[in-house]
C-alpha positions in Angstrom: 50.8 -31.6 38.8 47.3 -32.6 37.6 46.3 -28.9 36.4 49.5 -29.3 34.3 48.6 -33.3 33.0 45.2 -32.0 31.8 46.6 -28.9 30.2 48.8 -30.9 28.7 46.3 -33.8 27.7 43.9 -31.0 26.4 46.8 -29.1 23.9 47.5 -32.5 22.4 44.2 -33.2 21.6 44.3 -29.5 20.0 47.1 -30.5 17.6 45.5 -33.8 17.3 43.0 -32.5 16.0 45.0 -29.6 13.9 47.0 -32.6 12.7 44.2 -34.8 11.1 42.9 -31.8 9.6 46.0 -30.8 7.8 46.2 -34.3 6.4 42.9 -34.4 5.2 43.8 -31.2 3.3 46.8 -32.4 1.7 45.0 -35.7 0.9 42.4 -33.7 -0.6 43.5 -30.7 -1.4 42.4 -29.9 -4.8 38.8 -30.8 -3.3 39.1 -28.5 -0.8 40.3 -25.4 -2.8 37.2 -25.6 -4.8 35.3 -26.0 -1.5 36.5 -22.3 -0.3 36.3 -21.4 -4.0 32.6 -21.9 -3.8 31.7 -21.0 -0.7 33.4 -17.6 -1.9 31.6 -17.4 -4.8 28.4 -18.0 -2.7 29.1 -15.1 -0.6 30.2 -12.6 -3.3 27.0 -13.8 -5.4 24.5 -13.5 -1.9 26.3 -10.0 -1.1 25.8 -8.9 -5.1 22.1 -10.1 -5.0 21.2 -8.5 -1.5 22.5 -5.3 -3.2 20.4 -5.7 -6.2 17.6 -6.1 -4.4 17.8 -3.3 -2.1 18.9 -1.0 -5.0 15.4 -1.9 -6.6 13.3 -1.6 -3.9 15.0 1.6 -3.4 14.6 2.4 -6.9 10.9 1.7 -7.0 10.0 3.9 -3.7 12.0 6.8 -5.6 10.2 6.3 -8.7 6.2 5.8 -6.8 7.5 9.3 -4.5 7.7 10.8 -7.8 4.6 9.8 -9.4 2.8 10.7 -6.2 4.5 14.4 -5.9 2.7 15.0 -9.2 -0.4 13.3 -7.5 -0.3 16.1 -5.1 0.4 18.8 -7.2 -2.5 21.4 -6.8 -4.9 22.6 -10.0 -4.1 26.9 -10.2 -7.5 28.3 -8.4 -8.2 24.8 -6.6 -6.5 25.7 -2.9 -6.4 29.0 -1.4 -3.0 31.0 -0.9 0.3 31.0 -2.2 1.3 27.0 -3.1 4.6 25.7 -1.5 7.8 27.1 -2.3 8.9 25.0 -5.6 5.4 23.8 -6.2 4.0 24.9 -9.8 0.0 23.9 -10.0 -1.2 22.8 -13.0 -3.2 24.9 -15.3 -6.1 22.0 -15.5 -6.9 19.1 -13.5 -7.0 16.8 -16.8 -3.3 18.0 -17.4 -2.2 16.8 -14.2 -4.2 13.2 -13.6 -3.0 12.4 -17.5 0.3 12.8 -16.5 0.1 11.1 -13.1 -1.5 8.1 -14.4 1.3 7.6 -17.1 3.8 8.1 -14.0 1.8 5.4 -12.0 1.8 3.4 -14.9 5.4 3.2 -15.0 6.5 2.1 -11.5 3.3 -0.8 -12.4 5.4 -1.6 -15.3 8.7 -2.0 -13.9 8.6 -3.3 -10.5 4.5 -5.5 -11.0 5.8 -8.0 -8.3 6.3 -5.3 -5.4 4.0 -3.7 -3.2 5.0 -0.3 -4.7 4.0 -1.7 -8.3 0.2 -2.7 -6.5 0.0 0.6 -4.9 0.8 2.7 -8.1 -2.0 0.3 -9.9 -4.2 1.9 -7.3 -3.2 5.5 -7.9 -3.1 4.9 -11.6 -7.3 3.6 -11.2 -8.0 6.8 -9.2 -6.3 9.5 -12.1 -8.4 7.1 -14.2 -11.9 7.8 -12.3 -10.6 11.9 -12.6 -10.6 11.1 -16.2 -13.8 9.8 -16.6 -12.0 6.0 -17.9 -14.4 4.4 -15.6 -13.9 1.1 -17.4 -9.9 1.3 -17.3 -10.3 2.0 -13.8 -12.9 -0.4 -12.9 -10.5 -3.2 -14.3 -7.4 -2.7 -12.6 -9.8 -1.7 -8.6 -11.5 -5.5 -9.4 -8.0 -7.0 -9.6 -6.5 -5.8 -6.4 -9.7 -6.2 -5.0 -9.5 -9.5 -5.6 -5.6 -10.3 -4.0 -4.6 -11.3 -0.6 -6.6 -9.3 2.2 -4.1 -6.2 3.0 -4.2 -2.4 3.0 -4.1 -2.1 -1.2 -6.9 -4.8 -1.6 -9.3 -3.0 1.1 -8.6 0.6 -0.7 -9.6 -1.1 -3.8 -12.8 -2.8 -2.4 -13.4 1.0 -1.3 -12.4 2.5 -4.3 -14.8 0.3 -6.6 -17.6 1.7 -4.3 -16.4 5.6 -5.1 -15.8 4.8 -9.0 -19.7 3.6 -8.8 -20.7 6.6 -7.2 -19.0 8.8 -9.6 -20.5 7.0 -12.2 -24.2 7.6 -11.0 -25.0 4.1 -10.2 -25.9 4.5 -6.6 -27.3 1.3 -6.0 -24.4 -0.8 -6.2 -22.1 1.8 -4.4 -24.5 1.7 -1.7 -24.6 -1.9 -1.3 -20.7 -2.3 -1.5 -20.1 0.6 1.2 -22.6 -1.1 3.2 -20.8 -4.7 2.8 -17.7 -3.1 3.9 -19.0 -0.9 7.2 -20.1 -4.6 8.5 -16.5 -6.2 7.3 -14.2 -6.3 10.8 -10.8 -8.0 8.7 -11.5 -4.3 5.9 -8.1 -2.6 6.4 -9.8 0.6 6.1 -11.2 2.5 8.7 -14.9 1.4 9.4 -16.7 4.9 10.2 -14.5 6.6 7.1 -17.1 3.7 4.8 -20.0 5.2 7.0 -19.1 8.3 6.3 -18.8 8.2 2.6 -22.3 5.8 2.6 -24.1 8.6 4.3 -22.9 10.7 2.1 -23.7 9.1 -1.1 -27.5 8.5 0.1 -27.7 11.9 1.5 -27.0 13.1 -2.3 -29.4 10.8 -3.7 -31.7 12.1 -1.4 -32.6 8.9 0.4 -32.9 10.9 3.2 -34.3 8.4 6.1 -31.3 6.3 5.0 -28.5 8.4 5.3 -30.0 9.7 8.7 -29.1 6.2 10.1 -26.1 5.5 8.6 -25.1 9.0 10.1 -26.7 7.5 13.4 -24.7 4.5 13.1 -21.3 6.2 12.5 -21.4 8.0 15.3 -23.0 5.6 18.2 -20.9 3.0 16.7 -17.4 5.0 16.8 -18.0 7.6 19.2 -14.6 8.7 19.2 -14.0 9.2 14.9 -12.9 12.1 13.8 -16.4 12.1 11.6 -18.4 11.6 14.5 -19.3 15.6 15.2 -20.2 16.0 11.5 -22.0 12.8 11.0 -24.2 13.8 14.4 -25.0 17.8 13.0 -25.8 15.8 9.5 -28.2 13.9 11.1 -29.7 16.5 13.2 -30.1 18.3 9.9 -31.9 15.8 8.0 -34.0 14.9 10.6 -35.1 19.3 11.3 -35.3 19.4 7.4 -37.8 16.0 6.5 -39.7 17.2 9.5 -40.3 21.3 8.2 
């Protein structure tokens, strides 16, 4: 008898409650036809916008993969054997950084606020360096170097360094590989820096120099992937300022 009283008590609370809602609807019920209007609306605009947006981001990977398959493209006599099936390599190398950097260019233009647009900036400053437009390319490495700290800002930092090499003023790549081999938060591998520093000194032929950065590379990261090389470098250098 009880079970039934409170099944009872609780179903006329349901259509209690069932009741004072219908009455509030038919008190107000122009009020609440534009309240399920608009939270339709809400939903068919948040659905449209969700789509746009994923339809641009998918966009802008498709057009950055593109510029970047031309990035890759061999230069005829560059690589040895037959290129991929489909591949054609350019005839020159100023051919095909000309028309990756106007591909890079692009994806900057049309998508600036995305990653992808930051990344193809990149790119587009490393055709330029190909190209000899040190300036160009100097511009657009300083202004990523100089965003948020992520994987696109480090590359830049690194890249700056590279442009100055390539541009024969040692001294200040030097000093800005050496600022990043000693920065822990650099998104960038740490012995690929000591790598390319050793390098760059061993060319100038600051021998003693690139001997310990060689050194450092590999009793610092014993495990890289440079670490055989950098140790015969250094083993070199060190047989060759001693004959």
């Amino acid at each position: 008898m009880k079970k039934e009283l409170k099944k009872q008590i609780k179903e006329d609370e349901f259509l209690s409650g069932v009741e004072v809602a219908w009455k509030w609807f038919q008190a107000n019920e122009r009020l609440a036809r534009y309240g399920l209007i608009a939270v339709g609306v809400a939903v068919v605009l948040g659905g449209g916008l969700n789509y746009l947006q994923g339809k641009r981001r998918h966009d802008a990977t498709a057009a950055f993969d593109a510029a970047m398959r031309i990035y890759e493209t061999p230069v005829a006599g560059e690589t040895q054997g037959a290129p991929p099936a489909g591949v054609v390599p350019f005839k020159e190398a100023r051919e095909k950084y000309t028309k990756a950097v106007a591909a890079f260019d692009g994806v900057e233009r049309s998508y600036p606020s995305q990653d992808v647009g930051r990344r193809a900036r990149y790119f587009g400053a490393l055709c330029r360096i190909e190209l000899g437009e040190f300036e160009p390319a100097r511009q657009a490495l300083q202004a990523l170097a100089g965003g948020a700290a992520g994987f696109e800002t480090s590359m830049a930092k690194l890249g700056l360094a590279d442009l100055e090499r390539r541009a024969g003023a040692v001294d200040k790549a030097v000093g800005t590989y050496r600022a990043l081999a000693e920065d822990a938060s650099l998104a960038v591998p740490r012995d690929y820096v000591l790598m390319s520093l050793a390098g760059t000194l061993e060319d100038a032929r600051r021998t003693q120099e690139a001997v310990a950065s060689y050194t450092s590379l590999y009793e610092r990261f014993p495990e890289s992937v440079y670490a055989g090389e950098a140790q015969r470098r250094a083993a070199y250098l060190r047989a060759a300022s001693q004959g």
